[in-house]
Structure formats: C-alpha cells, structure tokens
N, C-alpha and C positions, 0 to 999 in steps of 0.2 A: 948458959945456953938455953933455946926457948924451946920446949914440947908442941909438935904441931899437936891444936885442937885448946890449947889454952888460953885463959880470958887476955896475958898480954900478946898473944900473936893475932886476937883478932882487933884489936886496942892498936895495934900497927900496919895492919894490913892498909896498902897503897891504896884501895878502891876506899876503905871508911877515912880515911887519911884528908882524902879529895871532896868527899861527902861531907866531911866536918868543917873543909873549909867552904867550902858552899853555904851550907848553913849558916855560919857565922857569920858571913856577908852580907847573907839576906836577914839576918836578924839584926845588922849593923844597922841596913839601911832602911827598915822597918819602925827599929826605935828614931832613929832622925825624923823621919816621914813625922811620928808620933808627937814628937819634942816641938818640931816645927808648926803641927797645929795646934797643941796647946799654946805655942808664944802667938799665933794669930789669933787664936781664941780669947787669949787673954790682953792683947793690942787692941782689937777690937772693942773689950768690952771696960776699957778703961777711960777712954772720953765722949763726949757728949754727941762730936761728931757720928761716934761709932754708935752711939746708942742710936742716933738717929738716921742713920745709914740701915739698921738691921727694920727700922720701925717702914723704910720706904721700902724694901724687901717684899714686906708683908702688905704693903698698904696700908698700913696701922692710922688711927688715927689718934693726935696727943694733945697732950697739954704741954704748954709753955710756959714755963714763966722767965719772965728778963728782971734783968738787973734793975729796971728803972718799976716794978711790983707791976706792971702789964700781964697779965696771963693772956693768952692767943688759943686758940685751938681747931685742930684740921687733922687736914689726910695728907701724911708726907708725901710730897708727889716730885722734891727731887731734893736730893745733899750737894751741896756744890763743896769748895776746897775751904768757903770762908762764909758762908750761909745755908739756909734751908727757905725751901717752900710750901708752903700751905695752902691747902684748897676747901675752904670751909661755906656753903649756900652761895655757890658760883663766883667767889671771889677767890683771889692767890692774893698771900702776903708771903712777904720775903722777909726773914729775920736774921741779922749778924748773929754766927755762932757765936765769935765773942760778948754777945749782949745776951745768951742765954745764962740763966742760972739754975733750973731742973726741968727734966724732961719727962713725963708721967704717958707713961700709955694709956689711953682709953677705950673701954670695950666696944 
C-alpha cells in the first residue's frame, strides 16, 4: 500500500500522469521536425541541381564545368527541373544539368 508524500505517489499522480504524456508528444514530434530536416538537408546537398539551387538562393556566382571540358561562369539567376542559367557581362547562357560535371562557387 502507498504512503501519501512518497516518491511512488507522486510518480502516479493523474495531473504528472497527463504532463508526461504531453511531453512525450511534443518531444515525438520535435524529433520528426528534426529527422525531417536533416533528410532535406542532406537531399539537397547531394546533387548538383541542389548544389545549384542553394548557389541562386544566394546569388552566388560559379564555375561550370561540362562534360564536353567547357567551363562557363556567372550568376545563377535561375534552376530549372533540367537546366541552369547564367548571367555573366550582360549575357545568359542556359546549361543541361545533365551536361554539368562540377560546380565550384566563386567569390
């Protein structure tokens, strides 16, 4: 039988009962929040598109280089689903992502 004032009556008390599951909830769905940006975090930073999606974020301006030893270079100025654009001394060039082969930012 339980002593009132002891550590298991308050370890069962209905009000900490309700409190604990509160908490567990919000630390459920704290950690998912978590998990889910590190898996965007880490989708984003694993192809080239993404590389160059974060680089028109910034305005950054890079280096290209294609598959064919062409290097390019500009101001991302937009990522399309199957290309990029460049805006380098008043001209835009458009490049097939799949014709890139690295992507180097420039200061």
């Amino acid at each position: 039988m339980r002593e009132k004032g002891t550590l298991l009556e308050s370890v069962t008390h209905p009000d900490l009962v309700a409190l604990g599951r509160v908490l567990r909830a919000r630390m459920d769905r704290t950690l998912d929040a978590e998990m889910e940006a590190a898996r965007a975090a880490a989708r984003r930073r694993t192809s080239i598109r993404d590389r160059l999606l974060d680089a028109e974020d910034r305005s950054a301006t890079v280096s290209i280089s294609t598959l064919d030893g062409s290097i390019r270079r500009g101001i991302v100025d937009a990522v399309g689903s199957d290309h990029v654009e460049l805006s380098h001394a008043g001209t835009r060039i458009a490049i097939a992502i799949q014709h890139i082969s690295i992507v180097e930012e420039r200061p």
